[in-house]
PyMOL Python script that loads the backbone (N, CA, C, O; Angstrom):
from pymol import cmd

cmd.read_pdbstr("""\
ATOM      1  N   UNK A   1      23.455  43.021-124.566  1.00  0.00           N
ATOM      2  CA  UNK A   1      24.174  43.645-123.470  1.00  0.00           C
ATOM      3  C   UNK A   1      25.304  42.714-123.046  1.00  0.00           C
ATOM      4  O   UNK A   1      25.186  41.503-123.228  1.00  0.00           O
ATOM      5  N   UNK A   2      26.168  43.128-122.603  1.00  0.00           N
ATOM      6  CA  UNK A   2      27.087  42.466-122.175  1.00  0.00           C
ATOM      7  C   UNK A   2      27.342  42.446-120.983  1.00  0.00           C
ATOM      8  O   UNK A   2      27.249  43.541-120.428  1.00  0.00           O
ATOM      9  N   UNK A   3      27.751  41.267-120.126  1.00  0.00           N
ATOM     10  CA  UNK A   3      27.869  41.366-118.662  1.00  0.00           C
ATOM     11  C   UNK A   3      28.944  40.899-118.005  1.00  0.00           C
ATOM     12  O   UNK A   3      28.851  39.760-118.461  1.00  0.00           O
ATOM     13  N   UNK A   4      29.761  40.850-117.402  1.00  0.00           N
ATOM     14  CA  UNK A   4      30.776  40.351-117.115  1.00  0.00           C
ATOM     15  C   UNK A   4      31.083  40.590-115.411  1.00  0.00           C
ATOM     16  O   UNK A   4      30.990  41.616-114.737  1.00  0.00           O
ATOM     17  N   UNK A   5      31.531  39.041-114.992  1.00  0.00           N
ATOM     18  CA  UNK A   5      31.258  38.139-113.691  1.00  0.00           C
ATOM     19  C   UNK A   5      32.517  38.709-113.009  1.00  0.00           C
ATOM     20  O   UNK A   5      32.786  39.590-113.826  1.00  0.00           O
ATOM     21  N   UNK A   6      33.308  38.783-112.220  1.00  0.00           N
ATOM     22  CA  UNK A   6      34.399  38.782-111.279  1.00  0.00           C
ATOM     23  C   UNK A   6      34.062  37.630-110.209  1.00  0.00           C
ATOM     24  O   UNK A   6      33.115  37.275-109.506  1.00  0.00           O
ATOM     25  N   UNK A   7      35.447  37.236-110.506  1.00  0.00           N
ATOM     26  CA  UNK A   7      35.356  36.378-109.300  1.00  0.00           C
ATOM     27  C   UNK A   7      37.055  36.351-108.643  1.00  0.00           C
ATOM     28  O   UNK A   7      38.041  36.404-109.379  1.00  0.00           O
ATOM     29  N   UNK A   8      37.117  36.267-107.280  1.00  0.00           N
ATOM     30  CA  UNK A   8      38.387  37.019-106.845  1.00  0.00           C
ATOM     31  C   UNK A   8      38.081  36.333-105.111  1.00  0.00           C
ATOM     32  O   UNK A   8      37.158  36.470-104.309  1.00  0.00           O
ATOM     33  N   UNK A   9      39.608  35.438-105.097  1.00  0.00           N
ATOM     34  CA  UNK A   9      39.662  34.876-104.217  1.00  0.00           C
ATOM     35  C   UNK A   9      41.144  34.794-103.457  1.00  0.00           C
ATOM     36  O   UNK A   9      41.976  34.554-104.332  1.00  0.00           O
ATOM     37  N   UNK A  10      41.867  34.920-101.972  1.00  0.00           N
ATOM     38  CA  UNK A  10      42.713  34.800-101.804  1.00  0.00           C
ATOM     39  C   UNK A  10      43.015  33.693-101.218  1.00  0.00           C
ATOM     40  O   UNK A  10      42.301  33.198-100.344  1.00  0.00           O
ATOM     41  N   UNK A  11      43.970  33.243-101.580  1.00  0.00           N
ATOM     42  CA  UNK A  11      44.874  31.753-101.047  1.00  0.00           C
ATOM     43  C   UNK A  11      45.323  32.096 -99.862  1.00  0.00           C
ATOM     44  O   UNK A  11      45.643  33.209 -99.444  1.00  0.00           O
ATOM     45  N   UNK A  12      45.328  30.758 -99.187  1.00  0.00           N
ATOM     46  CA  UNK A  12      46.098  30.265 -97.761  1.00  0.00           C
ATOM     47  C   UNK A  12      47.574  30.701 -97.966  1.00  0.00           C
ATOM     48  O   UNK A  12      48.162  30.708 -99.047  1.00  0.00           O
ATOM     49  N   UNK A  13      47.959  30.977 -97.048  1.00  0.00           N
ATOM     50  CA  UNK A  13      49.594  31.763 -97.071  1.00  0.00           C
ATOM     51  C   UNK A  13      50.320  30.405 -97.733  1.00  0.00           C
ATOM     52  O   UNK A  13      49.945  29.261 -97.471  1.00  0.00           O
ATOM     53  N   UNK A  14      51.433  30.735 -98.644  1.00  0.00           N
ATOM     54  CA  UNK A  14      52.076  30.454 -99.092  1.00  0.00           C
ATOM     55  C   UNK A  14      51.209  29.026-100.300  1.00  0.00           C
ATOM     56  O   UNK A  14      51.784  27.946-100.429  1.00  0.00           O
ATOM     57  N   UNK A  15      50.175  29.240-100.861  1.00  0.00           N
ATOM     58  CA  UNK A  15      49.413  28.281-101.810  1.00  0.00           C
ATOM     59  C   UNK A  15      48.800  29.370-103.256  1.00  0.00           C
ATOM     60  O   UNK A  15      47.937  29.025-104.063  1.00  0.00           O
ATOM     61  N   UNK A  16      49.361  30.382-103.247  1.00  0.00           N
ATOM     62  CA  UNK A  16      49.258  30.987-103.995  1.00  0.00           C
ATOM     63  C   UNK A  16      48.902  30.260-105.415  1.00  0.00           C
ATOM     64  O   UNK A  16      47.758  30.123-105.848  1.00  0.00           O
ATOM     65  N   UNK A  17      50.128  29.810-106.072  1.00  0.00           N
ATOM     66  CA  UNK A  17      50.503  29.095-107.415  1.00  0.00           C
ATOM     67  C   UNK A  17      49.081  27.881-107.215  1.00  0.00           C
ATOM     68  O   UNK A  17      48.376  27.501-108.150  1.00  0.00           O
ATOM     69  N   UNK A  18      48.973  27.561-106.136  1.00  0.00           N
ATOM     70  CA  UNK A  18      47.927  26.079-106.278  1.00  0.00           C
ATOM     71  C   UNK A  18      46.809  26.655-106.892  1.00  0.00           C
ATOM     72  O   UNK A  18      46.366  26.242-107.963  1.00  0.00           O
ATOM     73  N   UNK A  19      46.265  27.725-106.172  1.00  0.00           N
ATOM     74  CA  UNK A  19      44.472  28.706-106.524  1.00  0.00           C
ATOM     75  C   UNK A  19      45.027  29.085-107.561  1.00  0.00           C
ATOM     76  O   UNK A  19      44.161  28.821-108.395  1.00  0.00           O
ATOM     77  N   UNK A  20      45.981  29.582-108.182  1.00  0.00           N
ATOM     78  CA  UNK A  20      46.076  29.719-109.425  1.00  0.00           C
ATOM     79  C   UNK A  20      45.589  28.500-110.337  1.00  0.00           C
ATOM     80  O   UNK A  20      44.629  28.180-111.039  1.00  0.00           O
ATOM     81  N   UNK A  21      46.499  28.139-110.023  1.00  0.00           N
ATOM     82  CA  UNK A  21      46.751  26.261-111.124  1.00  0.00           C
ATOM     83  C   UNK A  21      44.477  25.783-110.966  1.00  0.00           C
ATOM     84  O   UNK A  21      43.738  25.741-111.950  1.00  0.00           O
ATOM     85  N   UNK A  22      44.099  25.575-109.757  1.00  0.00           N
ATOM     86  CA  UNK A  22      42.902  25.416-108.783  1.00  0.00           C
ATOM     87  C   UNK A  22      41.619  26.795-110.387  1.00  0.00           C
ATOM     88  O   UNK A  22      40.586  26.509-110.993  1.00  0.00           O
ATOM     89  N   UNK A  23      42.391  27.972-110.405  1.00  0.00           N
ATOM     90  CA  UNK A  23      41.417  28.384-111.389  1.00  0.00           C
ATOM     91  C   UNK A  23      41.261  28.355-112.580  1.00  0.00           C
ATOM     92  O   UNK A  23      40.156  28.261-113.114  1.00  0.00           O
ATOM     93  N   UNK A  24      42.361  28.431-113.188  1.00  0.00           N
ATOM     94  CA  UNK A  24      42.595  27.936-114.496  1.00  0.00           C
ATOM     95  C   UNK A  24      41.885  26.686-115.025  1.00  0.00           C
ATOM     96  O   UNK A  24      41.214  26.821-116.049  1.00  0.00           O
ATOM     97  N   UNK A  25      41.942  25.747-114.567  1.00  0.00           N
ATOM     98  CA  UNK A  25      41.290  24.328-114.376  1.00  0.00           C
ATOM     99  C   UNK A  25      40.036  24.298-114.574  1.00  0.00           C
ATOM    100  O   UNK A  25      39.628  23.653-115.541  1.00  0.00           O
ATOM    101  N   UNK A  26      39.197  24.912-113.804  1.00  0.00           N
ATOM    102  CA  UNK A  26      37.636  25.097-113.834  1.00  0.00           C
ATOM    103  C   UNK A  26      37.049  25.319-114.967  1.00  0.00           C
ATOM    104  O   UNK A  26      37.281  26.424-115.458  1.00  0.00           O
ATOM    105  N   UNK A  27      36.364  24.626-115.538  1.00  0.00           N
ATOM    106  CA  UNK A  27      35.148  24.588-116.770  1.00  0.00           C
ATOM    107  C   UNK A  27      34.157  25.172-115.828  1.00  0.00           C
ATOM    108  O   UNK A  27      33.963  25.154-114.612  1.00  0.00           O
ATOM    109  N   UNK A  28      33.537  25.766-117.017  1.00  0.00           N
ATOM    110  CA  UNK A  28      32.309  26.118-116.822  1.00  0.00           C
ATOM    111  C   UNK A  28      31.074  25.356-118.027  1.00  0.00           C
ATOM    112  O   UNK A  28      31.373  24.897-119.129  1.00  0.00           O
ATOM    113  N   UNK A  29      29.751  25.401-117.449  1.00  0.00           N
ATOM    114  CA  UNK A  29      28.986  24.704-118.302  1.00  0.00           C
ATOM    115  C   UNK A  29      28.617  24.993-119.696  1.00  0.00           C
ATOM    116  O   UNK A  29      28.215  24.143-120.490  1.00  0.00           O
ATOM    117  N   UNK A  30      28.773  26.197-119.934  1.00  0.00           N
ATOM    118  CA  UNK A  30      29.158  26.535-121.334  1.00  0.00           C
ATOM    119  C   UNK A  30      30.248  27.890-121.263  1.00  0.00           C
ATOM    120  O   UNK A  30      30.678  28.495-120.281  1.00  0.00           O
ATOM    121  N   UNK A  31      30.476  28.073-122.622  1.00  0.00           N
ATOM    122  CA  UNK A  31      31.885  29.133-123.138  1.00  0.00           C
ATOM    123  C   UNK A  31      31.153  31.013-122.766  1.00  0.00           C
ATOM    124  O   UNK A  31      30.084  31.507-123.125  1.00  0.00           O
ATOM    125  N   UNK A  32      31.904  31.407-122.216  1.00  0.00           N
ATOM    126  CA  UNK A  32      31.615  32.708-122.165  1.00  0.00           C
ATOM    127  C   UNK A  32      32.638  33.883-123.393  1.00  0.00           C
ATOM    128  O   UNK A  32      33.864  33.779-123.384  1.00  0.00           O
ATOM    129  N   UNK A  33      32.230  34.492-123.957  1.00  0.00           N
ATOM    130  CA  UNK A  33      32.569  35.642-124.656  1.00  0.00           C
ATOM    131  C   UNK A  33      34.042  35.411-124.504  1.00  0.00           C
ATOM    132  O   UNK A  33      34.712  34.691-125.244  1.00  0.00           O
ATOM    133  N   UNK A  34      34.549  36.197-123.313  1.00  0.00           N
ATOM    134  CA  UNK A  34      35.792  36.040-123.384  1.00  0.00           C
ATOM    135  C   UNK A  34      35.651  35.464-121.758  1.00  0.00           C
ATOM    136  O   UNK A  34      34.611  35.364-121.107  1.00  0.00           O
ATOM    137  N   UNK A  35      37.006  35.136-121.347  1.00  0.00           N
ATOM    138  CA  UNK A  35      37.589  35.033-119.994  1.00  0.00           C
ATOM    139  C   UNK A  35      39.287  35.267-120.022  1.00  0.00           C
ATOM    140  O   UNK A  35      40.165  35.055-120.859  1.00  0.00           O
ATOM    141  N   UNK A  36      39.253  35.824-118.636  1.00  0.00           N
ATOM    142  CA  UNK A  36      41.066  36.461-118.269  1.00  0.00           C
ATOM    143  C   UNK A  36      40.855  35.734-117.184  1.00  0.00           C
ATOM    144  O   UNK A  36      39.772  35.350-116.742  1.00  0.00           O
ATOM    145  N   UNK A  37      42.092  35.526-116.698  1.00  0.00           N
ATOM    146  CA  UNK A  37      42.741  35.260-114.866  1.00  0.00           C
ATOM    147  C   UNK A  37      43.824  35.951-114.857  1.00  0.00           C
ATOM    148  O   UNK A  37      44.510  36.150-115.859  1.00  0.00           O
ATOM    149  N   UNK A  38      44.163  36.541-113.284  1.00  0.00           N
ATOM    150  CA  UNK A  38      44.694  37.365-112.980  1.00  0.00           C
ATOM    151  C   UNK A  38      45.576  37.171-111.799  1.00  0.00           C
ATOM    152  O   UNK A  38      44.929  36.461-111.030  1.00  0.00           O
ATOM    153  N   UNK A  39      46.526  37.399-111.365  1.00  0.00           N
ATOM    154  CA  UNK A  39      47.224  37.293-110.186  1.00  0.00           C
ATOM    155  C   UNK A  39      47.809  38.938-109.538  1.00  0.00           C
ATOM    156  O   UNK A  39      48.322  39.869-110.159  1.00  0.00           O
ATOM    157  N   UNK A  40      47.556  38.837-108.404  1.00  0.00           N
ATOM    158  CA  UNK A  40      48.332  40.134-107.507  1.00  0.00           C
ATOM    159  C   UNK A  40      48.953  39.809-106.506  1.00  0.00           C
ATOM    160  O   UNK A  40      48.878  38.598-106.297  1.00  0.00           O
ATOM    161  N   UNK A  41      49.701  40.513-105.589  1.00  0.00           N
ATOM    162  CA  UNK A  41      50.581  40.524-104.499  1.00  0.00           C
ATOM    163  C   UNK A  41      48.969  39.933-103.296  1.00  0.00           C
ATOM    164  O   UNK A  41      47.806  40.303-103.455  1.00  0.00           O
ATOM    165  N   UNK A  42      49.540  38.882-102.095  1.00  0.00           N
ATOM    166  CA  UNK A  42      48.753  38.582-101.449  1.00  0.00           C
ATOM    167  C   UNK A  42      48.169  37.196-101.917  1.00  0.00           C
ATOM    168  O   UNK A  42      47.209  36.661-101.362  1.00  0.00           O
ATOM    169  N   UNK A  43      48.666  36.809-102.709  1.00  0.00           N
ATOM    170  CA  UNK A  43      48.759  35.354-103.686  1.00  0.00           C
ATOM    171  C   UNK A  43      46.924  35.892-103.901  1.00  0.00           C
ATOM    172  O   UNK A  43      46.018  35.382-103.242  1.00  0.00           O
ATOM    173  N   UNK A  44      46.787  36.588-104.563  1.00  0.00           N
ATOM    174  CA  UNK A  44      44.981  37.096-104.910  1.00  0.00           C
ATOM    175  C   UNK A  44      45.109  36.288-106.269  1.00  0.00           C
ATOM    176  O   UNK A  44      46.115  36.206-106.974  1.00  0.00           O
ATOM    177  N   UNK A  45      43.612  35.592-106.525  1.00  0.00           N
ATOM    178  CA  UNK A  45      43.814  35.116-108.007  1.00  0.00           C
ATOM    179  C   UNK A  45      42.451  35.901-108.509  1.00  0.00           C
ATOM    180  O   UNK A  45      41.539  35.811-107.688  1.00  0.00           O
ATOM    181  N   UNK A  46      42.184  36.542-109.525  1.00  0.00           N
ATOM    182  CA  UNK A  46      40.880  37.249-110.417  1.00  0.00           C
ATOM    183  C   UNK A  46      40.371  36.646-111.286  1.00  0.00           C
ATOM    184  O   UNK A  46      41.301  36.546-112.086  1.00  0.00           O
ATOM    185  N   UNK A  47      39.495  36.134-111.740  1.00  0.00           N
ATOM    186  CA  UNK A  47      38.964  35.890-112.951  1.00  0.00           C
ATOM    187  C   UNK A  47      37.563  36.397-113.397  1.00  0.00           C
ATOM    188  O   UNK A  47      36.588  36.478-112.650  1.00  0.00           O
ATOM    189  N   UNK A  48      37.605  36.839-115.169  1.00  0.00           N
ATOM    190  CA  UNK A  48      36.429  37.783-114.997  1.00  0.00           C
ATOM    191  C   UNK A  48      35.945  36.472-116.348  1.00  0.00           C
ATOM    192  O   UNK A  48      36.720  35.612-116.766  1.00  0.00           O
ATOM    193  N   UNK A  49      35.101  36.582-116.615  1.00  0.00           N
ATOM    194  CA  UNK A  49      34.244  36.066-117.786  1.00  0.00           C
ATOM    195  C   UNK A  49      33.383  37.392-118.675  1.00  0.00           C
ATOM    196  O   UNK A  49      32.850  38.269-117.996  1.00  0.00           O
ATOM    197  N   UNK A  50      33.330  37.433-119.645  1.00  0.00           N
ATOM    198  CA  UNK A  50      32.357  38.731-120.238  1.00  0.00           C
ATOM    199  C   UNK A  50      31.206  37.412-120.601  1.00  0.00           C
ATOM    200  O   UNK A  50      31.674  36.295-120.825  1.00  0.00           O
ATOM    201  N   UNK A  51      29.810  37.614-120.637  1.00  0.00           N
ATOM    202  CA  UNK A  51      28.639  37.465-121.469  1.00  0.00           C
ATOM    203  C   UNK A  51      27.547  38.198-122.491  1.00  0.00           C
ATOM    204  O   UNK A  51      27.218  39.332-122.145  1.00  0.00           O
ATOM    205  N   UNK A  52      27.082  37.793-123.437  1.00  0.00           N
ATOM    206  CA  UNK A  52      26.145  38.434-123.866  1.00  0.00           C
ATOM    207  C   UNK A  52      25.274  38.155-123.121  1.00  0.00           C
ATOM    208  O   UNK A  52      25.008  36.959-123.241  1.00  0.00           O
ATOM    209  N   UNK A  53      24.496  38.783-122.183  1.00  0.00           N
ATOM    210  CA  UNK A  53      23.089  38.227-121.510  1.00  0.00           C
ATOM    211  C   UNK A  53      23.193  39.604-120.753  1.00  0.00           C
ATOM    212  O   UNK A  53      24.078  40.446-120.602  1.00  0.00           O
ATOM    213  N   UNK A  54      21.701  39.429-120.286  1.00  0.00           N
ATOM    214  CA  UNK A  54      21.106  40.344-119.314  1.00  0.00           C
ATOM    215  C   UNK A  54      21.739  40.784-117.979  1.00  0.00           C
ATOM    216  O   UNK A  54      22.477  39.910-117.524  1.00  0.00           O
ATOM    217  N   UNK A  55      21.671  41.669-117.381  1.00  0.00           N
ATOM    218  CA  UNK A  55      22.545  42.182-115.819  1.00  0.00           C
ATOM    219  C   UNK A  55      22.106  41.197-115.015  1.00  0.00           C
ATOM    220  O   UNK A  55      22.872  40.785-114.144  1.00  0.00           O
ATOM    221  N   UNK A  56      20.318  40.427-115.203  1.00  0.00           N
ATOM    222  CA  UNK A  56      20.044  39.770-114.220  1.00  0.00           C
ATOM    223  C   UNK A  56      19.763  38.260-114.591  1.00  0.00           C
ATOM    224  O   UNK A  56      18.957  37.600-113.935  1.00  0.00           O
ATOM    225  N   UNK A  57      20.345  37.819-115.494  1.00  0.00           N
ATOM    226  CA  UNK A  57      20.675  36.564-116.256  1.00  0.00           C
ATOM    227  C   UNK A  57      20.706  35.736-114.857  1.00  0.00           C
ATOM    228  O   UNK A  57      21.578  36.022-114.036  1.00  0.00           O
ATOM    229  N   UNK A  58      19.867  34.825-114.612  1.00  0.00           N
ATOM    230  CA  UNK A  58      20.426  33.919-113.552  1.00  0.00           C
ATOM    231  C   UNK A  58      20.985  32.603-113.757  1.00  0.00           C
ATOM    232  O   UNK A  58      21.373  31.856-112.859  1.00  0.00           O
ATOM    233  N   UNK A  59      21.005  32.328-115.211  1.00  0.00           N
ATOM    234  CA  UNK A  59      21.696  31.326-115.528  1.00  0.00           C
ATOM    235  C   UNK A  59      23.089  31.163-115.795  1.00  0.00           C
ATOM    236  O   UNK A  59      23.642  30.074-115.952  1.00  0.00           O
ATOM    237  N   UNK A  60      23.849  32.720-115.861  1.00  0.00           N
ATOM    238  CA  UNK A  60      25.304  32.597-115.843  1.00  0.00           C
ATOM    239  C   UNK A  60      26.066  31.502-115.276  1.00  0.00           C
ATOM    240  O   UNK A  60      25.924  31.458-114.054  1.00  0.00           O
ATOM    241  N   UNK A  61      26.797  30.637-115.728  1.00  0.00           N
ATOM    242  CA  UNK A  61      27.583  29.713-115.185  1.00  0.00           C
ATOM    243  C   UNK A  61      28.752  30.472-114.630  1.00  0.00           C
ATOM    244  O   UNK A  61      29.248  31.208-115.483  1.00  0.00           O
ATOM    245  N   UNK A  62      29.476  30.528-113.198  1.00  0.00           N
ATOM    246  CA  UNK A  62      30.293  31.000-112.303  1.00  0.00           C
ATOM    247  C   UNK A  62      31.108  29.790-111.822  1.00  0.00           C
ATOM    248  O   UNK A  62      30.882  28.582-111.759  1.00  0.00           O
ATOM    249  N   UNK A  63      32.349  30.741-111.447  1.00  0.00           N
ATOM    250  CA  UNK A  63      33.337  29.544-110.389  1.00  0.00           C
ATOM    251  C   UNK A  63      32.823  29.040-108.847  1.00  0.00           C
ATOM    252  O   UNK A  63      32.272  29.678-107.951  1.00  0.00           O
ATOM    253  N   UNK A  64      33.195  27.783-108.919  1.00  0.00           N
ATOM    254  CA  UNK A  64      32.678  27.518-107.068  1.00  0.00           C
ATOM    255  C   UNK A  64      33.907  28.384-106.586  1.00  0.00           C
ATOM    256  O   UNK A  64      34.807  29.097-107.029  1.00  0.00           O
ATOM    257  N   UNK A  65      33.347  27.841-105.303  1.00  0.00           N
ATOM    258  CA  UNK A  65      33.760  28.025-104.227  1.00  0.00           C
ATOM    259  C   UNK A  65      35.051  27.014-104.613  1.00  0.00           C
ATOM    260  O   UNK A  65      34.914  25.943-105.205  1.00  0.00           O
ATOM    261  N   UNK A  66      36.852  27.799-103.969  1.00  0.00           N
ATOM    262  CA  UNK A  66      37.457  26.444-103.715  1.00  0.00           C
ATOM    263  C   UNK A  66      37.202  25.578-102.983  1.00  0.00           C
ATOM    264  O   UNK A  66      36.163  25.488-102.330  1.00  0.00           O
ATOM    265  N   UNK A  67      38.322  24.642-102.986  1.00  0.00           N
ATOM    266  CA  UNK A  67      38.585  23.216-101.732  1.00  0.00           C
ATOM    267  C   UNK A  67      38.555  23.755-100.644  1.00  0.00           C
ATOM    268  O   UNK A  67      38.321  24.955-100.785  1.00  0.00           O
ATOM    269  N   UNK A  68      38.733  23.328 -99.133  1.00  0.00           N
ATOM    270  CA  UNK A  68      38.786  24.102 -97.596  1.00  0.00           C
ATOM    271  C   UNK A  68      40.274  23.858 -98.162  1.00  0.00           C
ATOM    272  O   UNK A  68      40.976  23.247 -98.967  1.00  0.00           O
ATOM    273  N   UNK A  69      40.205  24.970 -96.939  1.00  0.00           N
ATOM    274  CA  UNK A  69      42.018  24.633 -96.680  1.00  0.00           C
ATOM    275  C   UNK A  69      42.627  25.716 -98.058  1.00  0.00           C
ATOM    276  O   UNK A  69      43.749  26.180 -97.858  1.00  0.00           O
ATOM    277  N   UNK A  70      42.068  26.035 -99.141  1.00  0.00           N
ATOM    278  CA  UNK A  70      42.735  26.776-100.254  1.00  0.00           C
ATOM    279  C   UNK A  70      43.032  28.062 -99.809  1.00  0.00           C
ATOM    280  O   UNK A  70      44.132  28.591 -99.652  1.00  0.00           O
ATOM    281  N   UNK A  71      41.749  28.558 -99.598  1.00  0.00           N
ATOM    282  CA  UNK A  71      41.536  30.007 -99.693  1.00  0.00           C
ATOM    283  C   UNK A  71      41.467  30.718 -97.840  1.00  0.00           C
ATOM    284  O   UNK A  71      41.198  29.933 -96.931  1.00  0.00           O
ATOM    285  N   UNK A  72      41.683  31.892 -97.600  1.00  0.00           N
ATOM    286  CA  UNK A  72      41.605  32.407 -96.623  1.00  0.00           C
ATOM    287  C   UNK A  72      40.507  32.820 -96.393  1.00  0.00           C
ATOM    288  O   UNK A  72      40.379  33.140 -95.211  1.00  0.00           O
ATOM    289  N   UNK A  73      39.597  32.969 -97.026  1.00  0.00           N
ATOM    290  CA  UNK A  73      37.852  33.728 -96.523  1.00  0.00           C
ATOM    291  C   UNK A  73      36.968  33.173 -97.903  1.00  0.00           C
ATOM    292  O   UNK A  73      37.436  32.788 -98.975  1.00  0.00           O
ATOM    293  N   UNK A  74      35.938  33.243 -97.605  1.00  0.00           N
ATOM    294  CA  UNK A  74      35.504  32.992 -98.988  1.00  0.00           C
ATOM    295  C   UNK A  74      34.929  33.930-100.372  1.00  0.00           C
ATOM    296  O   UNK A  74      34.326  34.992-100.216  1.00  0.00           O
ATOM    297  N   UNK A  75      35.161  33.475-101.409  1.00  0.00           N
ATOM    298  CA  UNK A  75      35.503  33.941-102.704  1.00  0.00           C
ATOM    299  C   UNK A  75      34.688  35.890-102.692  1.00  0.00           C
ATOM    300  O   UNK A  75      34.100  36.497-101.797  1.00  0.00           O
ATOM    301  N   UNK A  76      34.850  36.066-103.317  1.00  0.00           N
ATOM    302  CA  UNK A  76      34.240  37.443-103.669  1.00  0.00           C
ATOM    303  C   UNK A  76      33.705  37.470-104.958  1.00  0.00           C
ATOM    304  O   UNK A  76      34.334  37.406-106.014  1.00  0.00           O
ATOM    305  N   UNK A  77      32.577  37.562-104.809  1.00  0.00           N
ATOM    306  CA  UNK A  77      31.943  37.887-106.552  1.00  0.00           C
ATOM    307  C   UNK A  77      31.247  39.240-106.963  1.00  0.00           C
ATOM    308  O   UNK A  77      30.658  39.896-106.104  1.00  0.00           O
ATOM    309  N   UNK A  78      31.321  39.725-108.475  1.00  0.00           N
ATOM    310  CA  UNK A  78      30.817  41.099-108.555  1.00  0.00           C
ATOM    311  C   UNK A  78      30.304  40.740-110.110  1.00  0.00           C
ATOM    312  O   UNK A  78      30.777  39.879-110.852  1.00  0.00           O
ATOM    313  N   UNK A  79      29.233  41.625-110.372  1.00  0.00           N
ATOM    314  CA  UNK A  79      28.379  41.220-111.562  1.00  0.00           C
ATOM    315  C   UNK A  79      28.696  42.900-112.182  1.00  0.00           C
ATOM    316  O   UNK A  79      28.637  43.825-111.372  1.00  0.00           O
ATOM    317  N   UNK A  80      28.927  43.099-113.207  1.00  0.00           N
ATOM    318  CA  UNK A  80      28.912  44.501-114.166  1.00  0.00           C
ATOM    319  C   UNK A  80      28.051  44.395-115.225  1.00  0.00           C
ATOM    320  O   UNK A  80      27.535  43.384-115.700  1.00  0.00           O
ATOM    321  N   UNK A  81      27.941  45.657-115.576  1.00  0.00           N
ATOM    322  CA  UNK A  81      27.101  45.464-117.326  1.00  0.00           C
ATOM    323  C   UNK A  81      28.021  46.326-117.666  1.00  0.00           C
ATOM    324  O   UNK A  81      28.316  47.267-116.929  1.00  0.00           O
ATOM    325  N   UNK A  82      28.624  46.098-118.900  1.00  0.00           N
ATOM    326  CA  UNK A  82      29.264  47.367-120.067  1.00  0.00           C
ATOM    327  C   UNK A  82      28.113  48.499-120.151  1.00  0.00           C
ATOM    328  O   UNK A  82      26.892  48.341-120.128  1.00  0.00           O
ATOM    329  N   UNK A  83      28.826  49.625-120.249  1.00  0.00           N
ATOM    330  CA  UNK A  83      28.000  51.073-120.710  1.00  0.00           C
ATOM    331  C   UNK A  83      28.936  51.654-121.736  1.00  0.00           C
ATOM    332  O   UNK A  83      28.592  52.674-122.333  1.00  0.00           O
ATOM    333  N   UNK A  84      30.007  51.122-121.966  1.00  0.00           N
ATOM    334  CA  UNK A  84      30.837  51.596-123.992  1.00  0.00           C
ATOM    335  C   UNK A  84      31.496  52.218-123.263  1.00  0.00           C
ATOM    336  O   UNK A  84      31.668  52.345-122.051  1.00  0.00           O
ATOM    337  N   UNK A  85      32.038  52.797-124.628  1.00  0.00           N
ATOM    338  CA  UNK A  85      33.368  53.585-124.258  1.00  0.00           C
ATOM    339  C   UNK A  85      33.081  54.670-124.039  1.00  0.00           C
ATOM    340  O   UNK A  85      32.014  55.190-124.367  1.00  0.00           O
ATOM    341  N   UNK A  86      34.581  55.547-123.056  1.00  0.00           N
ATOM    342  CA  UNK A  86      34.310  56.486-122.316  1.00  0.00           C
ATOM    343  C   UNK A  86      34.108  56.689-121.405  1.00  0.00           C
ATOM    344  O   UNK A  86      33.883  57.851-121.067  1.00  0.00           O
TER     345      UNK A  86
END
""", "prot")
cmd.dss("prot")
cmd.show_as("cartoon", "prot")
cmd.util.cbc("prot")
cmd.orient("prot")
């Protein structure tokens, strides 16, 4: 099965480019399937990871939390499972 993480956080006004630069950066403890990062209006930064593992895998490795001072609220996370195409 495949599962794939969201993680989606907005920057302090005008630090946009930093939480960018701030996600990109981040290792995780091992390699996931794939990974994207994402940017939108509102300096928002996205990043998803896909896994092969279970919906309730609790060992998924995820992004922290940023630095204080980065972000305006804290992070947002969302867990999916693929169901194919269509």
């Amino acid at each position: 099965m495949t599962v794939a993480l969201m993680w989606e956080a907005r920057a302090a006004e005008g630090r946009g480019a930093e939480l960018l630069a701030w996600a990109r950066e981040q290792g995780l403890t091992r390699e996931p399937v794939r990974r994207e990062t994402f940017r939108a209006p509102q300096d928002r930064v996205l990043v998803i990871t896909w896994w092969e593992a279970s919906y309730d895998a609790p060992d998924l490795p995820e992004l922290p939390e940023p630095p204080g001072g980065l972000v305006t609220r804290p992070v947002h996370r969302w867990r999916f499972e693929a169901v194919g195409e269509g």
